[in-house]
Each structure stands twice: as structure tokens, then as C-alpha cells.
GUMAR-451074 format. One record per atom (N, C-alpha, C): x, y, z negated; atom name. Coordinates in nm, 3 decimals. Atoms other than C-alpha are relative to their C-alpha. Layout:
# residues N
((X Y Z) 'CA') ...
This chain:
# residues 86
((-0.108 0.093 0.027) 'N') ((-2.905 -1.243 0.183) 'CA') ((0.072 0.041 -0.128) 'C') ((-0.049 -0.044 0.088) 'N') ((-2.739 -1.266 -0.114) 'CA') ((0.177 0.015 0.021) 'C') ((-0.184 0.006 -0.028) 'N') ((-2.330 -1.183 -0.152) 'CA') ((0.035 -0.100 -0.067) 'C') ((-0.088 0.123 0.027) 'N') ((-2.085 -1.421 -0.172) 'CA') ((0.143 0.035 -0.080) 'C') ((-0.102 -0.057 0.021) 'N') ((-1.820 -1.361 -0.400) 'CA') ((0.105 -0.075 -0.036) 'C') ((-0.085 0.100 0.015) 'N') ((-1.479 -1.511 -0.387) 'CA') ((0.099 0.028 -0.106) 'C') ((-0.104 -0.021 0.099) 'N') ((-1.197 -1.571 -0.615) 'CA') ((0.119 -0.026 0.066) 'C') ((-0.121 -0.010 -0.083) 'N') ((-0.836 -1.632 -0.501) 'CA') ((0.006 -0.129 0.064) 'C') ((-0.023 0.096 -0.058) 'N') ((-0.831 -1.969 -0.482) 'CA') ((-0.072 -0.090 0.146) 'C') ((0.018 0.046 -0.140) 'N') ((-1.048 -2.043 -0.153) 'CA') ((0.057 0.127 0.113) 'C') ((-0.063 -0.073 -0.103) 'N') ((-0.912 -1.720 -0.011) 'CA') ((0.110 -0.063 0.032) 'C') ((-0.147 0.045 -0.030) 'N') ((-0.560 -1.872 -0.029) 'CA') ((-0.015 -0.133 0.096) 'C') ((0.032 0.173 -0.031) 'N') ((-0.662 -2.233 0.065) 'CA') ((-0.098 -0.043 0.135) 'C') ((0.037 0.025 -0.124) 'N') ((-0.875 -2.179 0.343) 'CA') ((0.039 0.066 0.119) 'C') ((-0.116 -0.065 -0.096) 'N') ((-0.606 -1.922 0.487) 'CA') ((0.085 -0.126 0.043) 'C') ((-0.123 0.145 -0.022) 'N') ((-0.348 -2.201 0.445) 'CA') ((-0.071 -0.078 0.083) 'C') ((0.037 0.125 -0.078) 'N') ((-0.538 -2.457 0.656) 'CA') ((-0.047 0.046 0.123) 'C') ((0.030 -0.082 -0.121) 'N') ((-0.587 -2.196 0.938) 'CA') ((-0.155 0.028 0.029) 'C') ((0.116 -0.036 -0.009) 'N') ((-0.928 -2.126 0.885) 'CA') ((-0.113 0.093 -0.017) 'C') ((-0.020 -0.098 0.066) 'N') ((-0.935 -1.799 0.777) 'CA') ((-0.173 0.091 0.094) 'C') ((0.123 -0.045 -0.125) 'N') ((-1.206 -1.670 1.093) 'CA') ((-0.115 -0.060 -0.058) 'C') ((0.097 0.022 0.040) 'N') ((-1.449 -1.854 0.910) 'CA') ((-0.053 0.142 -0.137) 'C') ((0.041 -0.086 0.093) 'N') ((-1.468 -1.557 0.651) 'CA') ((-0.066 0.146 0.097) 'C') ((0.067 -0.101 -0.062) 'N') ((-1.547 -1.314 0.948) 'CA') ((-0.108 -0.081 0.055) 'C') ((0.145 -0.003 -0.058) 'N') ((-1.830 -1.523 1.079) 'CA') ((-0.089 -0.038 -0.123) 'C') ((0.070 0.002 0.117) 'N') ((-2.003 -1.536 0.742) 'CA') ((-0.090 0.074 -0.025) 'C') ((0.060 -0.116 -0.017) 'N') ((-2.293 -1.297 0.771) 'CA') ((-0.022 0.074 -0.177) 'C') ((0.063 -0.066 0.133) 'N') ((-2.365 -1.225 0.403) 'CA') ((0.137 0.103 -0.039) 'C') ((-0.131 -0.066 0.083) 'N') ((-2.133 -0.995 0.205) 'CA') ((0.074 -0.024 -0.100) 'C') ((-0.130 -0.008 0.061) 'N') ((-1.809 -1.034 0.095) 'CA') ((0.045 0.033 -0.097) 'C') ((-0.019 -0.110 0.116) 'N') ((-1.722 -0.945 -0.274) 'CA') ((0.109 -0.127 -0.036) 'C') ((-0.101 0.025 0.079) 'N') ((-1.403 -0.971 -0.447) 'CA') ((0.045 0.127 -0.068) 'C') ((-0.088 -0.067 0.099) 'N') ((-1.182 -0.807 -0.737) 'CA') ((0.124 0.062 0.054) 'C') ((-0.140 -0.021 -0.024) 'N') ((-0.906 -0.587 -0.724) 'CA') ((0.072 -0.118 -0.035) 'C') ((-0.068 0.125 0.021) 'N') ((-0.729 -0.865 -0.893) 'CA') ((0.037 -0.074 0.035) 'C') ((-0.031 0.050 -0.058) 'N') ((-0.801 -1.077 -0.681) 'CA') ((0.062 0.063 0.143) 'C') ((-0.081 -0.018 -0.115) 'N') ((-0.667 -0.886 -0.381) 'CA') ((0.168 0.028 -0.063) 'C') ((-0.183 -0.035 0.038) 'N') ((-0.338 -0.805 -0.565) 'CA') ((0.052 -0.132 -0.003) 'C') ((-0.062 0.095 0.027) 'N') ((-0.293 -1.136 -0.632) 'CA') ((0.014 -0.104 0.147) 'C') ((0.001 0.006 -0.164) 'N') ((-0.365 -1.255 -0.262) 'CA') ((0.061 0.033 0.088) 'C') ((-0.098 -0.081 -0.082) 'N') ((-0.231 -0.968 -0.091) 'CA') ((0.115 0.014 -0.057) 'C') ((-0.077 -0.082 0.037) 'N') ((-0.013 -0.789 -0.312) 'CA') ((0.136 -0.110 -0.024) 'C') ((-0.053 0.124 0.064) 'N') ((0.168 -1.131 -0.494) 'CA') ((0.042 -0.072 0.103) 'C') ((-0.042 0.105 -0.136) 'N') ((0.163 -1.315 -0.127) 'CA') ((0.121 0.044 0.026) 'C') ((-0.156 -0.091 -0.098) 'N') ((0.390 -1.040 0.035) 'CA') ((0.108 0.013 -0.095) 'C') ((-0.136 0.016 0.079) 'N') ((0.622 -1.029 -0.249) 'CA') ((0.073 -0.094 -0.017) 'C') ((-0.022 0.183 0.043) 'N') ((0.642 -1.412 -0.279) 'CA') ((0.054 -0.022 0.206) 'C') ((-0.034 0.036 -0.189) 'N') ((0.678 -1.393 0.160) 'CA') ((-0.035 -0.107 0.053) 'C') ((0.075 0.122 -0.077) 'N') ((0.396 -1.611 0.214) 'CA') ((-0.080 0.044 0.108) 'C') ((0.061 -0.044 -0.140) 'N') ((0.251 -1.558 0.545) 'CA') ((-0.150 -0.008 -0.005) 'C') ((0.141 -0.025 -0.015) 'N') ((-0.110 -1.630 0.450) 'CA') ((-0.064 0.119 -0.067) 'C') ((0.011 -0.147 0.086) 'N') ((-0.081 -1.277 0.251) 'CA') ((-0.057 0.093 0.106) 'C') ((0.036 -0.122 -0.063) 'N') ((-0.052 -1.087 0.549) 'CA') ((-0.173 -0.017 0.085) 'C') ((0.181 0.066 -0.054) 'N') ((-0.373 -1.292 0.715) 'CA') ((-0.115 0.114 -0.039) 'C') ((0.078 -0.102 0.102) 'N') ((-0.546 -1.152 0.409) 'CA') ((-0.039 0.092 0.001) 'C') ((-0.014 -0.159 0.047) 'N') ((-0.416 -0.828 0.404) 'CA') ((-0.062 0.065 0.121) 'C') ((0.060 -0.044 -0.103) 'N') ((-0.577 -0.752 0.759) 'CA') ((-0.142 -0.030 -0.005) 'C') ((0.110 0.054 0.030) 'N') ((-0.898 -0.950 0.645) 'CA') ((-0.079 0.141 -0.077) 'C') ((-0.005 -0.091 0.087) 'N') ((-0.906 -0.659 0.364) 'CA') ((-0.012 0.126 0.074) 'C') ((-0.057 -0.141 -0.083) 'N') ((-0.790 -0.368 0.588) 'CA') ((-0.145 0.006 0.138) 'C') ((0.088 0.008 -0.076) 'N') ((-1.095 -0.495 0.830) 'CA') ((-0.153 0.034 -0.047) 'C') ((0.108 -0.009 0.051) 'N') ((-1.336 -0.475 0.575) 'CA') ((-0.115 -0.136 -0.031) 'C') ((0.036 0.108 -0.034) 'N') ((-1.403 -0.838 0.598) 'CA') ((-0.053 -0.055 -0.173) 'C') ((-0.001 0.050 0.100) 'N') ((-1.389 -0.858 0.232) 'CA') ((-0.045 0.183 -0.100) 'C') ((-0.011 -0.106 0.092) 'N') ((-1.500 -0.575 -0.023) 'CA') ((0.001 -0.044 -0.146) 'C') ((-0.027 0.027 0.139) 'N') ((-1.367 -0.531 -0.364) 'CA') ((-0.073 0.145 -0.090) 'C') ((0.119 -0.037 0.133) 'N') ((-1.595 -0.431 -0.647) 'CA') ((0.086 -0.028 -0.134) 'C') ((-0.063 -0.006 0.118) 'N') ((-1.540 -0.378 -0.986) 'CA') ((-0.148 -0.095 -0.112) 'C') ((0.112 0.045 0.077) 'N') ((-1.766 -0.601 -1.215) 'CA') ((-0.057 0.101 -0.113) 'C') ((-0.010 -0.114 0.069) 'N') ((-1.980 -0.341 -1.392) 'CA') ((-0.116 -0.083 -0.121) 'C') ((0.027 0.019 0.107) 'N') ((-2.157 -0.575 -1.588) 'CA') ((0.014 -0.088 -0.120) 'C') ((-0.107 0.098 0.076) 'N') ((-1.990 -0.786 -1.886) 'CA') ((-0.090 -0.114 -0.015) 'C') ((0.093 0.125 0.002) 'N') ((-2.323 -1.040 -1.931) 'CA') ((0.013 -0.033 0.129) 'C') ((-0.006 0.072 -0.114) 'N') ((-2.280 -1.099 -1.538) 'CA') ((0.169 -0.057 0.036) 'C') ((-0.140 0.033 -0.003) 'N') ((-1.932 -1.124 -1.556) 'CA') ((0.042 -0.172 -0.079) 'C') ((0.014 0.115 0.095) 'N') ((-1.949 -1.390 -1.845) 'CA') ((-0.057 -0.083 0.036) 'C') ((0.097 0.094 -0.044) 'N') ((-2.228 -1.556 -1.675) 'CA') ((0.093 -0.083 0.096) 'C') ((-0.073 0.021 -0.130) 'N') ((-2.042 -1.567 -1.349) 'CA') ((0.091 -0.099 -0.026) 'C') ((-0.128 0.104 0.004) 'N') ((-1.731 -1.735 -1.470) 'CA') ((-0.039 -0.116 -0.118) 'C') ((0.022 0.108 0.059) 'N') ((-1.910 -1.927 -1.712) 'CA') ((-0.082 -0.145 0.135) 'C') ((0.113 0.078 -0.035) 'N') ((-2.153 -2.119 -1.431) 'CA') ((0.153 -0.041 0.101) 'C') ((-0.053 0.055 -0.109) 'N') ((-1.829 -2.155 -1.184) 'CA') ((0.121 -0.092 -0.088) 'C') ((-0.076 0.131 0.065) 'N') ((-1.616 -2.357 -1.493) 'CA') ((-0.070 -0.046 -0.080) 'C') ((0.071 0.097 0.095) 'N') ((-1.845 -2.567 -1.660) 'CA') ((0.030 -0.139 0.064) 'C') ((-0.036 0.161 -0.087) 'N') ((-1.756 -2.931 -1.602) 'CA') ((-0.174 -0.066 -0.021) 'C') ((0.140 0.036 0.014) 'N') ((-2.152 -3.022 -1.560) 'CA') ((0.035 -0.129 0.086) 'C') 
């Protein structure tokens, strides 16, 4: 299986709509950015949005692992193929 890797905006958005359990029955693996957990977790709880703490147990479960992108052509690729208006 290949990993699945998210960015903030369906973490936030499919917390908000209470659907969050769909990220633990997901069998493949989980990849996200520090970045994006600061901005999820870290940014939620400061802001005192309740789908932070969701998150922050999602995280703390292992539901989600954060990686560091180690390579700058996959990096470039990556965010080039997920904003292209094709």
C-alpha cells in the first residue's frame, strides 16, 4: 500500500464534520509535516477550537506520522500535482 499524505486542510474539515474515525480506519499510512501538525494542533488550541484537541489525540495515537520531506524534487512534485488547475 502506498501512504497517504495529508495536508491541513482535510485534517481540519473532516474533523469539523465529525468524521475524524475515518482516519483510524484507513489501513495505509499516515504522513504529515511538522507544519502541518503545528498548525492543526498547535494553532487549534491557541485559537480554542475543539477540533485541535480531536487531532492532538489522533497524533498522540500515532494515527498520523510526521515526516520531514527529505527530498526537494518530491516535494516540488508533490505540491506541484496537488495545485495544478488541470
Amino acid at each position: 500500500m502506498k501512504p497517504l499524505a495529508f495536508n491541513s486542510t482535510p485534517l481540519i474539515y473532516i474533523t469539523k464534520i465529525g468524521l475524524s474515525q475515518i482516519f483510524e480506519e484507513l489501513e495505509d499510512e499516515k504522513l504529515t509535516s511538522l507544519s502541518v501538525k503545528r498548525e492543526v494542533v498547535d494553532e487549534g488550541k491557541r485559537k480554542g477550537v475543539a477540533d485541535a484537541m480531536i487531532l492532538e489525540r489522533l497524533f498522540e495515537k500515532g494515527i498520523f506520522k510526521v515526516v520531514k520531506p527529505e527530498n526537494k524534487f518530491f516535494r516540488n512534485s508533490f505540491a506541484d500535482k496537488w495545485t495544478s488547475r488541470e
